[in-house]
C-alpha positions as CSV (number, residue, x, y, z in Angstrom):
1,X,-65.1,-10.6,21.0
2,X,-64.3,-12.9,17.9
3,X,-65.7,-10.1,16.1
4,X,-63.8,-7.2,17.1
5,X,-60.0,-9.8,16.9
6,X,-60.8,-10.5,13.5
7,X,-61.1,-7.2,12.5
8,X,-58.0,-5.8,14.2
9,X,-56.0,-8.9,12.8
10,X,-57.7,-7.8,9.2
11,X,-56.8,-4.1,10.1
12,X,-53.2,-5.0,11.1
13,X,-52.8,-7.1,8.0
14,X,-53.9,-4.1,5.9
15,X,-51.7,-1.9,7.6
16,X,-48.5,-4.7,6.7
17,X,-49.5,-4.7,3.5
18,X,-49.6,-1.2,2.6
19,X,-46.6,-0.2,4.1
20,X,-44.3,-3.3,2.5
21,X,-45.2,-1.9,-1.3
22,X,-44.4,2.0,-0.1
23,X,-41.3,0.3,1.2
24,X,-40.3,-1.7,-2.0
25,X,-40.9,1.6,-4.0
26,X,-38.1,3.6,-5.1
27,X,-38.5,7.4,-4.0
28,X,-38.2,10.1,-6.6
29,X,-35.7,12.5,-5.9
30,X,-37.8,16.2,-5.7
31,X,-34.7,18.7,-6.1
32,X,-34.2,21.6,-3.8
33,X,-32.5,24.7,-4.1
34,X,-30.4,26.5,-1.6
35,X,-28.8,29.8,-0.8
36,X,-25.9,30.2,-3.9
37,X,-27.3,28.4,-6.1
38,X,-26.6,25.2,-4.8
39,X,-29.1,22.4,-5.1
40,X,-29.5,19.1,-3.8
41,X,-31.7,16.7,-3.5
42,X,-34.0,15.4,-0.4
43,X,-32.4,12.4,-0.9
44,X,-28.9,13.1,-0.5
45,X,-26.5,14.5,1.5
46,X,-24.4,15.6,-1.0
47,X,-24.9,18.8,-2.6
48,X,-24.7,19.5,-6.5
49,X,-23.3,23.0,-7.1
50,X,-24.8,25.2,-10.0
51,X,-22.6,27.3,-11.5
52,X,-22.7,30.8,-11.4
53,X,-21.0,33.6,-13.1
54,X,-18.4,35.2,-11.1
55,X,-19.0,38.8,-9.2
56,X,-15.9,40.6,-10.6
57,X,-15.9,42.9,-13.0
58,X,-12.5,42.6,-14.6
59,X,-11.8,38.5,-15.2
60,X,-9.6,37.0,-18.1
61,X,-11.1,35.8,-21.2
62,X,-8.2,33.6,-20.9
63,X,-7.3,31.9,-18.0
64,X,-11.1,32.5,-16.2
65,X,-9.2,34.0,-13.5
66,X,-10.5,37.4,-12.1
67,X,-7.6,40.2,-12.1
68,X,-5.8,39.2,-8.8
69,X,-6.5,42.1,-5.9
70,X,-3.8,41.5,-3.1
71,X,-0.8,42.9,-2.6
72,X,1.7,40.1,-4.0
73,X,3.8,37.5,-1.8
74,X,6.9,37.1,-1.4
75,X,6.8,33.6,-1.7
76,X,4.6,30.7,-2.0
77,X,5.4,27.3,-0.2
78,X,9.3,28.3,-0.6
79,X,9.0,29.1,-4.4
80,X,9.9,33.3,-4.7
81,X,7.0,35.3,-6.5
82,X,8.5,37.3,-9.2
83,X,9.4,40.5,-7.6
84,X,7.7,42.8,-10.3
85,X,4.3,41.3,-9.7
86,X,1.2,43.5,-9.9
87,X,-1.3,41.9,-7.6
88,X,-1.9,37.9,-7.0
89,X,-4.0,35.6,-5.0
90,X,-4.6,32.3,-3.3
91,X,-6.4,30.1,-5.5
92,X,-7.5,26.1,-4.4
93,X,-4.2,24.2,-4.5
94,X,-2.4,26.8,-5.7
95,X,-1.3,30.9,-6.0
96,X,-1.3,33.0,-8.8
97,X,-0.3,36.7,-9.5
98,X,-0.2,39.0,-12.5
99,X,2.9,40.8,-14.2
100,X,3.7,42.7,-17.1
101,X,7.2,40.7,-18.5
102,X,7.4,38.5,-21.5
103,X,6.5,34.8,-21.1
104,X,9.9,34.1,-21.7
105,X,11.4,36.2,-18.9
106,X,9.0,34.8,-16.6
107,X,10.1,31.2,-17.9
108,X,13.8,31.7,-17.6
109,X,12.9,33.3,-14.3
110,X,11.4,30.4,-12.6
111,X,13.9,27.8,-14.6
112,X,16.6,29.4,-12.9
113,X,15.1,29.9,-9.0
114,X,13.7,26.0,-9.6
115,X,17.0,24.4,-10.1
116,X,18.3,26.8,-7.3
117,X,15.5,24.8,-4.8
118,X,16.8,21.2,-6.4
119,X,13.3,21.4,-8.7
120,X,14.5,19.4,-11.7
121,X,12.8,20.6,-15.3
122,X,11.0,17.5,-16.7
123,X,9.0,18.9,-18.9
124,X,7.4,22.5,-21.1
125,X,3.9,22.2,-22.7
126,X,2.9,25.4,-24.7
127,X,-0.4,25.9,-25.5
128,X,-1.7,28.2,-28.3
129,X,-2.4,30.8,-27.4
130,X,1.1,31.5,-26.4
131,X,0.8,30.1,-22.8
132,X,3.0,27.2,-21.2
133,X,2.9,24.7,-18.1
134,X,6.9,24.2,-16.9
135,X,6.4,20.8,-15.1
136,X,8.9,20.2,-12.5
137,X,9.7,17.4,-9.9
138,X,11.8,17.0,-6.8
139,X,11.7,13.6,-5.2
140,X,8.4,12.2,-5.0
141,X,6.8,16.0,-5.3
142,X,5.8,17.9,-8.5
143,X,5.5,21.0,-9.1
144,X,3.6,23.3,-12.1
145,X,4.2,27.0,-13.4
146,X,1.5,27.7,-15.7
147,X,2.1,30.8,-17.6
148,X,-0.6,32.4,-19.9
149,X,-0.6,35.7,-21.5
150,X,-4.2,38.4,-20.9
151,X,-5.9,40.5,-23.3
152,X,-5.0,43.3,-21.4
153,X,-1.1,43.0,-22.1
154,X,-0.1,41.3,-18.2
155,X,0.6,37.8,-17.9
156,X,-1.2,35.5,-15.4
157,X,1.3,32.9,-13.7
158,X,-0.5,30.4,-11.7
159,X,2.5,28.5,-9.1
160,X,0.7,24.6,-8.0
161,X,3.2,22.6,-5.8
């Protein structure tokens, strides 16, 4: 009977043994990859998304933007959508619609329906390739108009507030 408890107690000490240097070993991340293109690790619970060119085939060279397809709002959050609008669409954080005006009628446009909503003008920053940002705030809220001329002749203006 000694016999047979010294070679479980052997056994179980093997057994500790092996398991404590699996445990004190980092593991090695084997990534996976998912439906869309997104990959992620076994590891983690949080995915890493891999980008992937866009399925539309008419998207500005300039902004990245595909060509807007819906039939424009009215308004967005409380600030009016320039009634000549094309098309626009929802984007994250924001809304954005094409038009065929000058930049600067679509800046004098939004300066003057701003200061009509009690948006104050803080600050313009142009780009170059003749686009601009009009910056506005109201209280503790801001408020962006990012304007950028297309290839194609429209103008993209992206409204964030």
């Amino acid at each position: 009977m000694k016999a047979i408890t010294k070679v479980t107690v052997v056994c179980f000490l093997f057994a500790v043994l092996s398991a404590c240097t699996v445990i004190g070993q980092k593991p090695t991340p084997t990534p996976t990859t998912g439906q869309g293109g997104v990959s992620s690790s076994i590891f983690s619970n949080v995915p890493t998304i891999t980008a992937r060119p866009m399925e539309t085939s008419v998207q500005s060279s300039m902004t990245g933007l595909p060509m807007p397809s819906q039939v424009p709002y009215e308004y967005w959050h409380g600030i009016r959508v320039m009634p000549d609008a094309i098309a626009g669409d929802e984007i994250s954080g924001g809304y954005y619609f094409a038009i065929d005006v000058p930049v600067e009628v679509i800046q004098a446009f939004y300066n003057k329906e701003m200061a009509g909503l009690d948006w104050l003008l803080t600050d313009i920053e142009e780009g170059t390739v003749g686009n601009k940002m009009l910056i506005y705030k109201k209280e503790a809220e801001s408020a962006t108009i990012s304007i950028t001329p297309q290839d194609d002749g429209n103008v993209y203006v992206v409204i964030n507030a």
